[in-house]
N, C-alpha and C positions, 0 to 999 in steps of 0.2 A: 504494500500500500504506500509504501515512502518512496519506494521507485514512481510507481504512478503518479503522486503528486509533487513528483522533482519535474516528470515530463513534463507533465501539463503546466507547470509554473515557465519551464525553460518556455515550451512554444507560446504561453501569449505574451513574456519579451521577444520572441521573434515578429510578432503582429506587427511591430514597432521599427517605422521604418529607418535604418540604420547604416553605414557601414560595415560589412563581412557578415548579413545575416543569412547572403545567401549559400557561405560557407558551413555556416550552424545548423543550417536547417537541415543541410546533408545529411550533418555528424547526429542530430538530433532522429530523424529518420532509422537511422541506421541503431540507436540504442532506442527506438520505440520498436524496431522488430525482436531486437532480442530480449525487451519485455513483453512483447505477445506471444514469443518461441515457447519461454518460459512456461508461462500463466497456459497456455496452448499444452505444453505439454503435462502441468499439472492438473490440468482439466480431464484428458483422455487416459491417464495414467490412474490417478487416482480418484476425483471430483467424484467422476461417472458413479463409481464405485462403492459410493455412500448413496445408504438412504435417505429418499427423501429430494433426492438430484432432482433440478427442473431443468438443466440442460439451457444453450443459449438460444434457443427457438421453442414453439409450440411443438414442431415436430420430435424431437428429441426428448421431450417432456413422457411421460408413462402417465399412467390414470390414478387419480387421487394422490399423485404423490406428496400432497398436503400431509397425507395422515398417515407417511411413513416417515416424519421427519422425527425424529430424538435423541438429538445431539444438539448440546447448548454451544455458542461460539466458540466459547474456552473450549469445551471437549474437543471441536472441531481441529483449535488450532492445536490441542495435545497430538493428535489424528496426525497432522501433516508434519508435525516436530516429529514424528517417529519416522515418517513415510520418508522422510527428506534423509534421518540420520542411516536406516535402515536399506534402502531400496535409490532415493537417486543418491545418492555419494558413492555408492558401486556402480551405478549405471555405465555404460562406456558411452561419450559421448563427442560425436566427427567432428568439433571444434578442436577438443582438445588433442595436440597432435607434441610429440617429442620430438626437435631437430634431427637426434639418433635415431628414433623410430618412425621415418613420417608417415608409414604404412600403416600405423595400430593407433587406433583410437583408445585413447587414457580415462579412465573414472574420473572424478573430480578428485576423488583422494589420492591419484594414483601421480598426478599434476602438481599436485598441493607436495607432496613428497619429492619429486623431483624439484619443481623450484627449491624448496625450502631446502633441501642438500646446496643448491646451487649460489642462494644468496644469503641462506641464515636467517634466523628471524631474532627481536628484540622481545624478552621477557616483561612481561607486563606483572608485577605484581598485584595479588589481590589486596581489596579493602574489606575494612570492617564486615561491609554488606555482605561480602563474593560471601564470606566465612560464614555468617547467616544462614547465605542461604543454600550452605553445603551440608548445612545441620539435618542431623534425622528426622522424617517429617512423619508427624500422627495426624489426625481427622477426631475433633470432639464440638461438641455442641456447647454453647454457650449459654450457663444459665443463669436465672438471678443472681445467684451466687458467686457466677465468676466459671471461672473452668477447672474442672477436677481431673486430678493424671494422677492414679497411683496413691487413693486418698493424701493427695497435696490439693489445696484449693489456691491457684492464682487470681487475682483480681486487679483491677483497675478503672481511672472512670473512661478509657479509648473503648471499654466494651457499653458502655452505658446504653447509647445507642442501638446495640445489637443482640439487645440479653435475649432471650426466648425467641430469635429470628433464625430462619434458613441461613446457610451461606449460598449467595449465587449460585457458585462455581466447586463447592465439595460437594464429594457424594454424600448421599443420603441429608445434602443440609449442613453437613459439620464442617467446619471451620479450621482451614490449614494451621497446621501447629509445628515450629519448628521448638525442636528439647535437646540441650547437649547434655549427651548420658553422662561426661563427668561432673557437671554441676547445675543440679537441678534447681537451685533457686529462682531461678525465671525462665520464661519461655518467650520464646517470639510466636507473634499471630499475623498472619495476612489477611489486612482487613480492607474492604471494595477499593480502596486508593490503591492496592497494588504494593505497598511499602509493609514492608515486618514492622510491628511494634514491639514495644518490651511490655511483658505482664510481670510483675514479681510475683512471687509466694509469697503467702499474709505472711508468714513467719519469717522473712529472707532477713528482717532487721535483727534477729534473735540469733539465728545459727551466722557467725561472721566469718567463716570461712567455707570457700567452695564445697559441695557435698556431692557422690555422685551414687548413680542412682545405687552400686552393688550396697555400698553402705547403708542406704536407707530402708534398703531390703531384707540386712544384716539387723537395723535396729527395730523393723518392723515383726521381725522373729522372735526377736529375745523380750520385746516389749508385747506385755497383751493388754488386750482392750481391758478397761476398766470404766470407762464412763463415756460420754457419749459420745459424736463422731467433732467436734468441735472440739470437746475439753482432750479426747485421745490426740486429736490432730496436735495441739498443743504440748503435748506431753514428749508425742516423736519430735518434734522440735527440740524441746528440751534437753533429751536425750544424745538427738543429734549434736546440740552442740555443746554438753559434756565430753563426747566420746571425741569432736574434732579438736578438743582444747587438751585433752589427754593426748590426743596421737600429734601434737605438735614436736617438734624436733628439741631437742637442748643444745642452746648457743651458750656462749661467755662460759660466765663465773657456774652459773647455774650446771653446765653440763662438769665443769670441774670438779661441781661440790660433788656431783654425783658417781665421779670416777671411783671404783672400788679402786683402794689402797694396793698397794704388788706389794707380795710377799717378799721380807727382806732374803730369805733363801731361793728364790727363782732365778735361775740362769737371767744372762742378760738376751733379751728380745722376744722372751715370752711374754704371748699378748696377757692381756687382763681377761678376769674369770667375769664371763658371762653371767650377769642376774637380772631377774624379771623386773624392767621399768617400770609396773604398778604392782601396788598390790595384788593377791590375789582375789579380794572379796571385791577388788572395783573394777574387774575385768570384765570383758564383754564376756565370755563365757560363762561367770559366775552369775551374770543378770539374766542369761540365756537358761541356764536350770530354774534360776528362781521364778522362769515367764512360768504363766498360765496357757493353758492347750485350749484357751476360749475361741470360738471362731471368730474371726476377724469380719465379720462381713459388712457392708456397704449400703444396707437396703432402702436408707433415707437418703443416698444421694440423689443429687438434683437431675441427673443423666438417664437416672432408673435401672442404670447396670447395676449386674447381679455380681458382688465380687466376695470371695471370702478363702476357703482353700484351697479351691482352685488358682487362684493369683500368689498365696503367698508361699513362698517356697521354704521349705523343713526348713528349723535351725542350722547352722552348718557352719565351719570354720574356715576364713579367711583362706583363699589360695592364690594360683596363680591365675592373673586375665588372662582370660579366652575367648576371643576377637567370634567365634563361632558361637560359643554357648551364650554368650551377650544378646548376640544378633538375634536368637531365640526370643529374649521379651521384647520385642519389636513389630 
């Protein structure tokens, strides 16, 4: 569409009678065919293809195909971001031609790789945004209340506007939700302007360091319900930022005081005798026997999801991340 409205802008300065317009109009001709080649060729390639096609005349049109239409714009243009990445960037295509090969017609990628060996390209780093919007994307509904992931409840007033509404452009209604799994204290939302917002978690002023989700999954285990889903939500907060304030590192004096003394009989360059940085009764394992086996479930959430066993995974000790078993709650 930005091609189309560069031509149509270029030709009505050509109306304008000028010097060398009768050289432009050449050059302008010649990139209005290979925007019709184009649009021409996405037409018969894939257009046709979809339900609901009316084709560029009556003849070409099928019967009622009013009411085979069901695809919103956005879906449409997800449709041709695939066709495009999938189908023409392999396509082989007679423009594209290699001084070495002038016999074999090139793909678009196949073009893009021989230039690019040939001239190099300049690395464009990403911003803020690019890293947004690289983040793992969920789909949830927007309620009174804000939005709920994982009994966390986000809120803000950018939802105020949207609370108990469809989203355009998600399925089912729900509203794109971008969440970095290692810290869950806000999430971003794409809301009708196209731009992520930030939502915090009510409680993000409370836990003051990054949390990520294995941890909170870890404190959701060893902690049981005791009262209702507002004062428990409160509680995993609390919890949470006990346990990140314990698992903080020891710098200075403080890591010094805590240096076990060397035995004056130990050879010279034996390390120091390994002992447990907290106690035993303030460990997360020692909070994990003491949890209750109560089911955790969700039944007054605002969403109506049904969440309780099923979501919450056994107690379990701390290992190594697993880029696969992660990907699992996704």
């Amino acid at each position: 569409m930005t091609a189309i409205a560069d031509l149509v802008g270029g030709f009505a300065a050509l109306l304008k009678p000028a010097a060398g317009n009768d050289v432009k109009l050449t050059e302008w001709i010649a990139a209005a065919r290979a925007v019709e080649r184009t649009f021409g060729s996405i037409n018969t390639l894939v257009a046709q293809h979809i339900a609901g096609y009316t084709g560029s005349h009556i003849l070409e049109r099928g019967e009622a195909v009013e009411d085979e239409a069901r695809f919103t714009v956005a879906q449409l243009q997800d449709l041709l971001d695939e066709w495009v990445t999938a189908r023409w960037q392999h396509r082989p295509h007679e423009g594209l031609r290699h001084p070495v090969l002038p016999k074999k017609a090139l793909t678009p990628n196949e073009m893009w790789g021989a230039l690019l060996g040939a001239s190099g390209y300049v690395p464009l780093p990403l911003a803020g945004a690019d890293y947004l919007e690289l983040l793992p994307v969920r789909f949830h509904p927007i309620t009174g209340r804000g939005i709920r992931i994982n009994h966390r409840t986000y809120d803000h007033t950018c939802l105020n506007e949207h609370r108990g509404r469809p989203s355009p452009t998600g399925p089912g209604g729900k509203w794109e939700v971008h969440l970095n799994p290692h810290d869950v204290r806000q999430i971003y939302i794409r809301l009708p302007d196209g731009h992520l917002h930030e939502v915090p978690w009510i409680h993000r002023d409370h836990v003051h360091a990054p949390m990520g989700e294995t941890v909170w999954r870890h404190i959701r285990a060893a902690l049981g319900r005791r009262a209702g889903r507002e004062a428990h939500e409160a509680a995993l907060a609390e919890a949470a930022d006990q346990v990140l304030r314990r698992s903080r590192p020891l710098t200075g004096s403080t890591a010094a005081a805590a240096t076990p003394p060397q035995p004056s009989d130990s050879p010279p360059g034996t390390p120091p005798a390994q002992h447990p940085a907290q106690d035993t009764e303030d460990s997360l394992d020692a909070a994990q026997a003491r949890a209750h086996d109560d089911d955790d479930d969700d039944d007054d959430d605002d969403d109506g999801s049904q969440t309780g066993d099923e979501d919450s995974p056994p107690p379990a000790r701390f290992a190594l991340y697993d880029a696969f078993e992660e990907a699992e709650h996704w």
